[in-house]
C-alpha positions in Angstrom: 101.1 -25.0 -55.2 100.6 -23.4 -58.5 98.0 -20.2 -56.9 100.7 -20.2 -54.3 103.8 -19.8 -57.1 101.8 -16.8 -59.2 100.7 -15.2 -56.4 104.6 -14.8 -54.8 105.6 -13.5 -59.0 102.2 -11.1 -58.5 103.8 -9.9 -55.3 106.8 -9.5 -57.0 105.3 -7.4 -60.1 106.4 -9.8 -62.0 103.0 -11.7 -62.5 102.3 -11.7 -66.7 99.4 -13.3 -68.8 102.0 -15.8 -70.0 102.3 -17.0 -66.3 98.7 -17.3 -66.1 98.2 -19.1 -69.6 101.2 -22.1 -68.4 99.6 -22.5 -65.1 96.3 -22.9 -66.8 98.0 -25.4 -69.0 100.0 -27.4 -66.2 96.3 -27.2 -64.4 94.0 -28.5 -67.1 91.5 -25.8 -67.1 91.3 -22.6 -69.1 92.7 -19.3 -68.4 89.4 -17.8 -66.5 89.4 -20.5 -63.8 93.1 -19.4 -62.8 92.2 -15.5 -62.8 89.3 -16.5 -60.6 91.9 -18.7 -58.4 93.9 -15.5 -57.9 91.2 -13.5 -57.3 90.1 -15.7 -54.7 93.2 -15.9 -53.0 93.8 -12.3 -52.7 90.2 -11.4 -51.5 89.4 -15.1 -49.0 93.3 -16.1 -48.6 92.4 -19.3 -50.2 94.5 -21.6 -52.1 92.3 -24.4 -52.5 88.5 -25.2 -54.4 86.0 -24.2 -52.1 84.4 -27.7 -50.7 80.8 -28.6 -52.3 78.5 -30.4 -50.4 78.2 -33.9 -50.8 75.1 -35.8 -52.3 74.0 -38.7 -49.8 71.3 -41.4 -49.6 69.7 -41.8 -46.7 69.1 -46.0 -45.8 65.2 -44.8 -46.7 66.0 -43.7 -50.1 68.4 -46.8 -50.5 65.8 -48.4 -49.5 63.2 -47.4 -52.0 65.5 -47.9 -54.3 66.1 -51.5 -53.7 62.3 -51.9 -53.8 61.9 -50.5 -56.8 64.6 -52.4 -58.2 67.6 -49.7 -58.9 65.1 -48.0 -60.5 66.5 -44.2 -60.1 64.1 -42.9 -61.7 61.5 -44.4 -59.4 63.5 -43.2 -56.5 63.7 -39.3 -58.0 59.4 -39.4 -58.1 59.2 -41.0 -54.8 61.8 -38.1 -53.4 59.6 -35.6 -55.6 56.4 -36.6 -54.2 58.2 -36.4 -50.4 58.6 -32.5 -51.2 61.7 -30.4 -50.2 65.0 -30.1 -52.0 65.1 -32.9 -54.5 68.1 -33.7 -56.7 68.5 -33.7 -60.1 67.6 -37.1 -61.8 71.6 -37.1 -63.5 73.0 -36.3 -59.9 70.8 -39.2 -58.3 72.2 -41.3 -60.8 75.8 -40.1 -60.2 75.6 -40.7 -56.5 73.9 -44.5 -56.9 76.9 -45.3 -59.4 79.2 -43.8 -57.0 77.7 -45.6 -53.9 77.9 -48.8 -55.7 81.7 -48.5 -56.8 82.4 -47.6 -53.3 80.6 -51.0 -52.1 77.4 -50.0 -51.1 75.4 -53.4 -51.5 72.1 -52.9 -53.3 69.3 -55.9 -52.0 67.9 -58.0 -53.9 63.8 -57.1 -54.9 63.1 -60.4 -53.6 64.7 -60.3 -50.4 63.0 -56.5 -49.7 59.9 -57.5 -50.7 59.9 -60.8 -47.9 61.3 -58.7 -45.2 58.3 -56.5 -45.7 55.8 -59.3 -46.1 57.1 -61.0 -42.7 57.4 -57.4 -40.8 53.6 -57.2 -41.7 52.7 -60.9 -40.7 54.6 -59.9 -37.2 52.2 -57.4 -36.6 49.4 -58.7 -38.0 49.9 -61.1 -35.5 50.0 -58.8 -32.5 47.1 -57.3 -33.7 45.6 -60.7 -33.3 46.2 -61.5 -30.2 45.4 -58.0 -28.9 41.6 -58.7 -30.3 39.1 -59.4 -27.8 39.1 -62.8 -26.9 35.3 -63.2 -25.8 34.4 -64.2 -29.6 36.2 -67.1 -30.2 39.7 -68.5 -30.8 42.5 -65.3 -30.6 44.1 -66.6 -34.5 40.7 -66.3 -36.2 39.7 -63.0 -34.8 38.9 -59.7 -36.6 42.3 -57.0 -36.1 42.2 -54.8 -33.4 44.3 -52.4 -34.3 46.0 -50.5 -31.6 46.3 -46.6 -32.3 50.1 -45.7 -32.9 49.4 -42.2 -30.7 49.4 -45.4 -28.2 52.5 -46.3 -29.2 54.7 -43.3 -30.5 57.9 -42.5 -28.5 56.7 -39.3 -27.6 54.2 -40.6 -25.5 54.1 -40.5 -21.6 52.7 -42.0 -18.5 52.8 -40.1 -15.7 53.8 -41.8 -12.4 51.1 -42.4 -9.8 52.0 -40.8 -6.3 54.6 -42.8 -4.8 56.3 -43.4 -7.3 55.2 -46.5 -9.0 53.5 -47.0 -11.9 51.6 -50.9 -12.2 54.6 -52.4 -9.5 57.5 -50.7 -11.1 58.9 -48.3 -8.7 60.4 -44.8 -10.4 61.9 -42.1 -8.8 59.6 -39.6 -7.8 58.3 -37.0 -10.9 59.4 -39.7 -13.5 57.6 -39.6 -16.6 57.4 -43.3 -18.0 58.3 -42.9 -22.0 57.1 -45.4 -24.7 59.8 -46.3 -26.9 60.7 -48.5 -29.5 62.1 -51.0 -27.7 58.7 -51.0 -25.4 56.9 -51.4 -28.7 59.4 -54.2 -30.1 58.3 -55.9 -26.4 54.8 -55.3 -26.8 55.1 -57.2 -30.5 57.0 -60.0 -29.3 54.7 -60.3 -26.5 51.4 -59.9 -29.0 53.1 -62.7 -31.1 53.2 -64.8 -28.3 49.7 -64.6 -27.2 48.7 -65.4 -30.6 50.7 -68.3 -31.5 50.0 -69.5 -27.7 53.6 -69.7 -27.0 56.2 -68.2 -25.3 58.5 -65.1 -25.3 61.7 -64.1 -23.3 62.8 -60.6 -22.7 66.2 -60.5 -21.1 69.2 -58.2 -20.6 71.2 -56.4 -18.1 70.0 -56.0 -14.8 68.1 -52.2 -14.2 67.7 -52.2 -18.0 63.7 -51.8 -17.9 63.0 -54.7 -18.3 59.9 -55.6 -16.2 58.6 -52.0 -17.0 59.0 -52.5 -20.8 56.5 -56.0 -20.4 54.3 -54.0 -17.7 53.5 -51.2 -20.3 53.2 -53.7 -23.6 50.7 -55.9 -21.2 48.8 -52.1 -20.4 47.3 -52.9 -24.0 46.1 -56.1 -23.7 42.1 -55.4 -23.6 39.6 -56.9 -21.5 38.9 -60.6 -21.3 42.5 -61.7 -20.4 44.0 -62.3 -17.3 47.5 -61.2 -16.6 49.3 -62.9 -13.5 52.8 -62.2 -12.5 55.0 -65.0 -10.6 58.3 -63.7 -9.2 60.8 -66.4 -9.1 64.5 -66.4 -7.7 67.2 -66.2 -10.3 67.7 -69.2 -12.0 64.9 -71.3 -9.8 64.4 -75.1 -9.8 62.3 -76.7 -11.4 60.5 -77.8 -8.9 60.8 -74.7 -7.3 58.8 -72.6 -10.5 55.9 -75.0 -10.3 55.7 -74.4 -7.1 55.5 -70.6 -7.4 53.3 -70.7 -10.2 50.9 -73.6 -8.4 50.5 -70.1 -6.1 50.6 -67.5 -8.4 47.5 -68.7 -9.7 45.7 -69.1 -6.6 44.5 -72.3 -7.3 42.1 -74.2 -4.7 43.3 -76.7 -2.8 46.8 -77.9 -1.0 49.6 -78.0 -4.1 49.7 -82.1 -5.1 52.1 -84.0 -3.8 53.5 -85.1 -7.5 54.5 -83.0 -10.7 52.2 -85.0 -13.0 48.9 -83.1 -10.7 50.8 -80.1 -10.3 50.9 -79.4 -14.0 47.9 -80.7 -15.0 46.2 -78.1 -12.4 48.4 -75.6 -14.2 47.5 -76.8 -17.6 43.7 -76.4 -16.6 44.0 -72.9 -15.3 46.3 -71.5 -18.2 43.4 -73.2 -20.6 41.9 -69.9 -20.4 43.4 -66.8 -22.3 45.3 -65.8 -20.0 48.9 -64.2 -20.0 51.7 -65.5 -17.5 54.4 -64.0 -16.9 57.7 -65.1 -15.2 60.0 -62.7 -13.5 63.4 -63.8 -12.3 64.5 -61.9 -9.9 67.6 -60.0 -10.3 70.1 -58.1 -8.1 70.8 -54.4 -8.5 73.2 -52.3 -7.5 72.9 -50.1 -4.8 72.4 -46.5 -5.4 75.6 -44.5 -4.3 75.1 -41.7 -2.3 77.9 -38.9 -2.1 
């Protein structure tokens, strides 16, 4: 408004100093600043400060900084030692004030430092049960670490001709990608085999599901048996021994009462060995036009 105003008295001829002092004291800033607000409207056409970019913490940096305990100055070294276009320490601080008054919620040490310590035990875990299990119980093992080229998204398996790659069918010239949901599968799964229990991966049908726990089981290493048992959806009980009881390939008829049933089961699975249940499910069919 007040640009606008002088600029309609400088088009006038009426424009004086005296205008350009007032407007300087209605605008709380000296008489420069306006001169330079003129001189920018006549050249640009623009009435208003020119936007500055806006300072922003990534989650990372928040991050840090919540590890380090609000330290700022411990989060300007840890940007510093990143390289590339660092702030100044005073504008790091401005932002993090800023941030906080706006309600950005600053964890606890504590709680960082746990969340770390269990992400760590997860996949310390994994890596457990992805040792060779030829030497002894899986939980007292040595770490076999997995390489993360294994594991990166970037990563591709190319499909076999046919279009199937280990029982998952693919269109044809598909390129199987590793992603982080494939590696939060293969985890779970690693888990699992350590702690001798069980995991569930579920979601909507066509989702990737079977090809997530095919490609997270590709890692397992020698010495473990891997046996898949397709099952109807939501299958009897009596109906899922039944399908295991085969799946395994045991000798013999299948007994004629649960109580043998399972304890042939239980004998088989006393081996490392990695079962996996597949429920069926019903997909669409593909619409052709």
């Amino acid at each position: 408004m007040l640009v606008a105003r002088l600029l309609e008295l400088d088009a006038a001829g009426t424009l004086t100093s005296a205008h350009v002092r007032a407007g300087a004291q209605a605008g709380g800033v000296n008489v420069r600043t306006v001169w330079r607000w003129l001189e920018a409207a006549r050249t640009e056409g623009r009435m208003e400060r020119r936007p500055r970019a806006r300072l922003e913490l990534s989650d990372r940096a928040w991050a840090v900084l919540a590890h380090a305990g609000g330290n700022v100055a411990v989060l300007h070294r840890h940007l510093t030692a990143a390289g590339g276009q660092v702030p100044s320490l005073a504008s790091l601080y401005r932002v993090v004030h800023r941030d906080l008054r706006n309600g950005r919620v600053l964890p606890d040490r504590a709680v960082v430092r746990r969340d770390r310590e269990e992400q760590l035990t997860r996949q310390a875990l994994a890596d457990l049960a992805l040792a060779s299990p030829g030497q002894g119980d899986v939980a007292r093992e040595a770490a076999l670490r997995l390489p993360r080229s294994k594991l990166i998204a970037a990563s591709a398996v190319p499909v076999r001709e046919g279009g199937v790659v280990a029982g998952v069918a693919l269109p044809a010239g598909a390129r199987l990608v590793r992603t982080s949901s494939v590696r939060a599968v293969a985890e779970a799964v690693g888990q699992a085999m350590a702690a001798e229990g069980a995991v569930c991966v579920f979601g909507d049908p066509g989702r990737g599901k079977t090809a997530a726990v095919r490609m997270a089981l590709s890692e397992v290493p020698a010495g473990w048996k891997v046996t898949w048992v397709p099952v109807p959806v939501r299958p009897s009980v009596a109906g899922m021994r039944r399908a295991v009881f085969d799946a395994l390939a045991l000798p013999g008829r299948f007994p004629h009462t649960s109580a043998l049933a399972d304890a042939a089961v239980a004998g088989a699975l006393g081996e490392a060995w990695v079962l996996v249940i597949d429920e069926a499910q019903r997909l669409p069919v593909p619409w052709c036009g």
